[in-house]
N, C-alpha and C positions, 0 to 999 in steps of 0.2 A: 504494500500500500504506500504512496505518494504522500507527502507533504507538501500545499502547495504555499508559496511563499511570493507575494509579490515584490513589492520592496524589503532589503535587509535591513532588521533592526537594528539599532544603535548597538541594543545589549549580543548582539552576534558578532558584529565588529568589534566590539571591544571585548570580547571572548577570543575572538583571532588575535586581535592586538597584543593581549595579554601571555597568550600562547607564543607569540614570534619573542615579545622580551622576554617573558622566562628563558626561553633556549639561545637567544641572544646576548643577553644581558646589556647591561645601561654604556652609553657614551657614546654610541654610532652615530653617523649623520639621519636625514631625516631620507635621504635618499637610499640608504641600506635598508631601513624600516619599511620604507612603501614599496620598493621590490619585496621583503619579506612578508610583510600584510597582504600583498598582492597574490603571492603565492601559495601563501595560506589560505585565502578565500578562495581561489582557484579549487585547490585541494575540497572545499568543502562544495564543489558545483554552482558555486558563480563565477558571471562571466564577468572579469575585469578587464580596464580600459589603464592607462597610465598615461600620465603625462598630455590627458588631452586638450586639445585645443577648442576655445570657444572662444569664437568672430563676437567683437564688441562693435556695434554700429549706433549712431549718433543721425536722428534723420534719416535715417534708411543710406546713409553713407556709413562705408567698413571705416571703421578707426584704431583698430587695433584688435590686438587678443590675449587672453590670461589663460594659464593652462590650471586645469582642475589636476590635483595628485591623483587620484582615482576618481573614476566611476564605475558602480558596479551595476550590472542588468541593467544597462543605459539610463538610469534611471535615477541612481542613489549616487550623490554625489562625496566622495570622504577624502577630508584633508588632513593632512599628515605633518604634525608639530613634533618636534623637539624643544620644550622652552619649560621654564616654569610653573606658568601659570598660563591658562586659555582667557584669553583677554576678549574686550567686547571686539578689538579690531579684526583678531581673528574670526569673530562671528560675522562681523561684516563682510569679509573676504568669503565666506564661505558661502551668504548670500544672495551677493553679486552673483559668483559661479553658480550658486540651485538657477536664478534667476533669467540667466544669459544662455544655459544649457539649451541648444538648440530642442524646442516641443519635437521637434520632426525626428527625434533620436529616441523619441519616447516608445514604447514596444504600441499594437492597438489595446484599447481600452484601459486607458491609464486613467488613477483618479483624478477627480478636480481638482486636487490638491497638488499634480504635477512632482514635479522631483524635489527630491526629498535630500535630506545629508545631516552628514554630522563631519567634527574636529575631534580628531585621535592625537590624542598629546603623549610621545615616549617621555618625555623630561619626568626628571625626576625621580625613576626607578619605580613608579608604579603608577600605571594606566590609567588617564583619566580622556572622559570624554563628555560633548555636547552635541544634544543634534535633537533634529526633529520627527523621529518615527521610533515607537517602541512599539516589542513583542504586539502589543494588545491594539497599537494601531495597524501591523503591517496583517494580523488575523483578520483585523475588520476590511482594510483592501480586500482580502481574497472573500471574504464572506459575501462581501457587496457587489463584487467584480468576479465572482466568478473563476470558472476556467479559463476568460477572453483575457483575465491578468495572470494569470498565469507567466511567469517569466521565467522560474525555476523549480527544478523537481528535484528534491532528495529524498535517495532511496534511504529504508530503514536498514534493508541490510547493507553494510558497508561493500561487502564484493560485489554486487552488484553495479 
């Protein structure tokens, strides 16, 4: 039997996250971590995205572009700190990115509430994060939405 899952929890990326520094340990840059968080959530059957690019336009003229650290099931967007503390700027920056993510990247029938994300902070030797979609919201997507949101399937049994 299927679990279906439409966007990733907060609390699942930071269950990755968590998994990659224990076996890492503290003091990497933030680009060792998002290849490693990357491949961790790989490993769990999502699809990730790195370093992508999202076109900023100003009046319908290109003006430049900020790259998102990840996106996972084109959808969730997750940015990757090493620092202290997760600050409001980092929440800003992460918004911009939900914000600017091209709709057209979105799978069919995505909520109204469009993409979603959160800020994974390595600093500090133990895993903190912020973001917008927990366990009990990413449930109600697939409740509401169906199979048509459907974006990932994890098997229970792991060989399969």
């Amino acid at each position: 039997m299927a679990d279906r899952v439409y966007y990733i929890s907060v609390d699942e990326v930071h269950e990755a996250a968590q998994k990659v520094l224990s076996e890492l340990g503290e003091g990497l840059s933030e680009a060792v971590y998002q290849k490693a968080l990357a491949h961790e959530l790989r490993t769990r059957g999502y699809r990730v995205e790195t370093e992508v690019v999202i076109p900023i336009h100003y009046q319908k003229a290109y003006v430049g572009f900020v790259r998102a650290d990840l996106v996972v099931n084109e959808c969730t967007v997750v940015e990757v700190k090493v620092v202290a503390n997760i600050t409001k700027a980092h929440m800003d920056q992460l918004t911009g990115y939900m914000r600017w993510l091209p709709t057209d990247r979105v799978l069919p029938g995505p909520p109204p509430e469009g993409v979603k994300g959160t800020v994974i902070n390595f600093g500090g030797g133990v895993i903190s994060s912020i973001g917008a979609i927990t366990d009990a919201e990413a449930a109600a997507d697939v409740e509401k939405h169906g199979a048509a949101a459907e974006v990932r399937v994890k098997n229970e049994n792991a060989g399969e």
